[in-house]
N, C-alpha and C positions, 0 to 999 in steps of 0.2 A: 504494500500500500504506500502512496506515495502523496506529500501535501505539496499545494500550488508555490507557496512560498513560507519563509519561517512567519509574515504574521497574518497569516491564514490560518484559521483554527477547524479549516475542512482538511479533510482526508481523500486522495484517490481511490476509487473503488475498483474504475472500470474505465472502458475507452471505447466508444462504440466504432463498429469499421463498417462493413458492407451492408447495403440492404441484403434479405432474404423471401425472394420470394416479393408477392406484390401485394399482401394486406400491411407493409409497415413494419411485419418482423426487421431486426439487422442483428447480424451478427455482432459479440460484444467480444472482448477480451478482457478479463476480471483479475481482481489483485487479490482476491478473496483467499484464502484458504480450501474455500468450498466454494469450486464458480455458483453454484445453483443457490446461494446465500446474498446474493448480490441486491435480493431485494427484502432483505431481513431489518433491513435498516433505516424504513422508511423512506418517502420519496428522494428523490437523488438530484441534484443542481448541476452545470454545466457552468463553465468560469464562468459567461457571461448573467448570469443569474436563472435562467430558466429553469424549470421545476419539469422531471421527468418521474413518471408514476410506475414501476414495474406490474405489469398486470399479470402475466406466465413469463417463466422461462425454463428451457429444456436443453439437456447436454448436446454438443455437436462436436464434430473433431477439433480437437485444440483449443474452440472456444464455446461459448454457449450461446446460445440463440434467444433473443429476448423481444415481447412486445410491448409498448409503454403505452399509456393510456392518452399519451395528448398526439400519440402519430397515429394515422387513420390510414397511409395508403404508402406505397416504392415511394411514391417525388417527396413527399417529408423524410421519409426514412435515409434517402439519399442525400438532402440536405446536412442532414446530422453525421456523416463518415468522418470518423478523426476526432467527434467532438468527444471530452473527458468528462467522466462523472464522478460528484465528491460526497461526502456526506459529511455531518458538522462533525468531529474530534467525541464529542461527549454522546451521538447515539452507540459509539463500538465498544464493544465488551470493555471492561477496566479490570476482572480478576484472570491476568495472564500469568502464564507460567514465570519462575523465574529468569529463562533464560528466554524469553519471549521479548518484543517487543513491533509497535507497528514503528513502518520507516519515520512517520514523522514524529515519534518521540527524539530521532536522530540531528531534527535540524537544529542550529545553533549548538549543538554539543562539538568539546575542546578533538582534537587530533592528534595525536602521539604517535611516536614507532615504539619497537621495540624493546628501544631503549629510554623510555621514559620522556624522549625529547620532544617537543611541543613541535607540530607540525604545519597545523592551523585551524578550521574551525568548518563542519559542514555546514554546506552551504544549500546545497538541496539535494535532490535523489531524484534521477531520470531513469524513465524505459524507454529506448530509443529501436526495440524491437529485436536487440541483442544482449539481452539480461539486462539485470538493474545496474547503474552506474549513478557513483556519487558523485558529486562536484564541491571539492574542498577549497572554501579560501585559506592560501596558504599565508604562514607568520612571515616569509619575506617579499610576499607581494607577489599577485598573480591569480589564476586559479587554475585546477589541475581537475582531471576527469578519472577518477578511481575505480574501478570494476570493482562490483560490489559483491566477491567472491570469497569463498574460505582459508585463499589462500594470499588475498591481497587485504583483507578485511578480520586478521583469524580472532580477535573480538572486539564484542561491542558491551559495556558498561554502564546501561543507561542511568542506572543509579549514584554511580560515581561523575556521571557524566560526561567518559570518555567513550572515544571510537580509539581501537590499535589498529594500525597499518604494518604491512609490512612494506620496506618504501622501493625494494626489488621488486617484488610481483606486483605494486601499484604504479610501477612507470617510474619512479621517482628519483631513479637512480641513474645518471650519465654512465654511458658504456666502462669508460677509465675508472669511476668511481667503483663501478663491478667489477674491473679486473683488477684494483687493488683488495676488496672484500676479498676473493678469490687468492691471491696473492696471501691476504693474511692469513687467510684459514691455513697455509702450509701444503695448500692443492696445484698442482697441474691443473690445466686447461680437460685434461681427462677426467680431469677426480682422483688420479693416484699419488700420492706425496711427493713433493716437489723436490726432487733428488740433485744434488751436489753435478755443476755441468748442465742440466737438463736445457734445451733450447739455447744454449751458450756457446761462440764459436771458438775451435779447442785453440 
């Protein structure tokens, strides 16, 4: 789930794509847990403000097929492709697991690696249709685009208030900055210990 911005107190739910079919149906793409929960939550807003009502909706491959109560035919339902749908912060569950959280608990929270060092602060949480990616303002200025994966993200802290990174698998890292990591760790370029001679002309 993902929010418009940190002082937007909605939540992304969903993002409608295709019509389906010609009474109005369109296909949706859901951030749910459970696509078919999309209309659990009461009716659902579009940035621009408009109120969409879930009447059915039914699983379909990869996404779920939905009909709203203000679209009546294909040329409204075509209208709406691409549009996003939010629900306010305060209708979504609040007894989450511990290690649970929705992405917009994440925005305005501190950025670290590591090693404890302050890296900058997110900024918001995109799906740009190839996983979720973060976008960090970084502490020396800039912003940076984070894949928001287990191996570039390996935790999130919402109670402390931190996000860890790791700043190799999050891009963050200039290629020489890796070959010295690499270098320190005591590694070849293969991975086998960096032997006396090794790549050195005799």
């Amino acid at each position: 789930m993902k929010k418009p911005s940190k002082n937007d107190t909605r939540v992304q739910l969903a993002v409608i794509g295709a019509p389906q079919g010609l009474r109005g149906e369109v296909r949706v793409k859901t951030f749910t847990d459970d696509p078919l929960a999309i209309g659990d939550y009461g009716p659902l807003s579009t940035e621009d403000g408009r109120t969409l009502t879930v009447l059915n909706v039914r699983p379909a491959k990869n996404v779920v097929v939905a009909r709203f109560a203000e679209v009546a035919d294909r040329t409204a339902a075509e209208a709406l492709n691409g549009t996003a749908l939010f629900v306010e912060r305060a209708a979504l569950p609040a007894d989450l697991e511990e290690d649970e959280f929705y992405h917009a608990d994440l925005i305005g929270l501190s950025v670290i690696d590591g090693e404890g060092e302050r890296v900058g602060r997110v900024q918001a949480l995109h799906d740009f249709g190839g996983g979720d990616i973060m976008e960090v303002a970084l502490a020396v200025g800039g912003m940076a685009m984070v894949p928001f994966t287990q191996a570039a993200v390996p935790q999130v802290r919402v109670s402390e208030g931190l996000v860890e990174i790791d700043r190799v698998a999050a891009g963050l890292v200039d290629d020489e900055d890796a070959d010295d990591l690499d270098d320190a760790d005591g590694l070849d370029d293969a991975g086998g210990p960096d032997m006396p001679g090794d790549g050195d002309a005799p």
